[in-house]
C-alpha positions as CSV (number, residue, x, y, z in Angstrom):
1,X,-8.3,12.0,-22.4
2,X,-10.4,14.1,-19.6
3,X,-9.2,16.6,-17.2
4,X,-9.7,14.3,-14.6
5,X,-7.2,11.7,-16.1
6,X,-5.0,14.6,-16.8
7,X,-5.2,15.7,-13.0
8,X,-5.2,12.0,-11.7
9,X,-1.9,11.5,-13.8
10,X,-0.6,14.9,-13.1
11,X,-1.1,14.1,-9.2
12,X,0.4,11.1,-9.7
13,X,4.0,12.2,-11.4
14,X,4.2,15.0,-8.5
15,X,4.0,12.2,-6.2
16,X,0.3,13.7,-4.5
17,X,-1.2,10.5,-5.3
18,X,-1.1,6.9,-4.8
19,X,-3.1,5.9,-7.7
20,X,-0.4,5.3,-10.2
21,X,-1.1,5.3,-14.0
22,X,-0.2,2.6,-16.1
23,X,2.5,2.2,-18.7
24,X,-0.3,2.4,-21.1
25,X,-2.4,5.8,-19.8
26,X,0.7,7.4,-19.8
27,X,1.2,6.6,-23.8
28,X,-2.2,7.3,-23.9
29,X,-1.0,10.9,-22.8
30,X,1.3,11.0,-25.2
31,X,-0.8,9.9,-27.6
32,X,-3.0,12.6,-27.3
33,X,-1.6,15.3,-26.9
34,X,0.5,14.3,-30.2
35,X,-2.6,14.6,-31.8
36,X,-4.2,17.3,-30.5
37,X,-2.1,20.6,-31.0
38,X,-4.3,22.8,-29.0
39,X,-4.2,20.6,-26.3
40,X,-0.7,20.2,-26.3
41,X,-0.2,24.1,-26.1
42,X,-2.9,24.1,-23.1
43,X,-1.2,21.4,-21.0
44,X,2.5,23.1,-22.3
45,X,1.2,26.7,-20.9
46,X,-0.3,25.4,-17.7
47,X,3.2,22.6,-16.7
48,X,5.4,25.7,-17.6
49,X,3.2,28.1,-15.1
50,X,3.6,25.7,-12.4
51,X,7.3,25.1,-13.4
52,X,8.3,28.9,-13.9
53,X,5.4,30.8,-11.5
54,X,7.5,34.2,-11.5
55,X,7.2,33.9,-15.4
């Protein structure tokens, strides 16, 4: 998983994009960030910024 699929499929779910991830990126995601506990806590920090900016 890159930053630029995370970004294309973060685009995508916010509705900023038209080019729609498949069934299987998006458990490719999952996947992923399962697996990868730093990475997990990265994407967790920056979603809950963006979520929650006055926090």
């Amino acid at each position: 998983m890159t930053c630029d699929q995370l970004a294309r499929l973060y685009a995508a779910d916010h509705g900023d994009s038209d080019d729609l991830p498949s069934p299987d990126e998006w458990t490719a995601l999952a996947d992923y960030l399962g697996c990868h506990e730093e990475a997990r806590a990265a994407a967790w920090s920056a979603w809950a910024a963006e979520l929650n900016p006055a926090e």
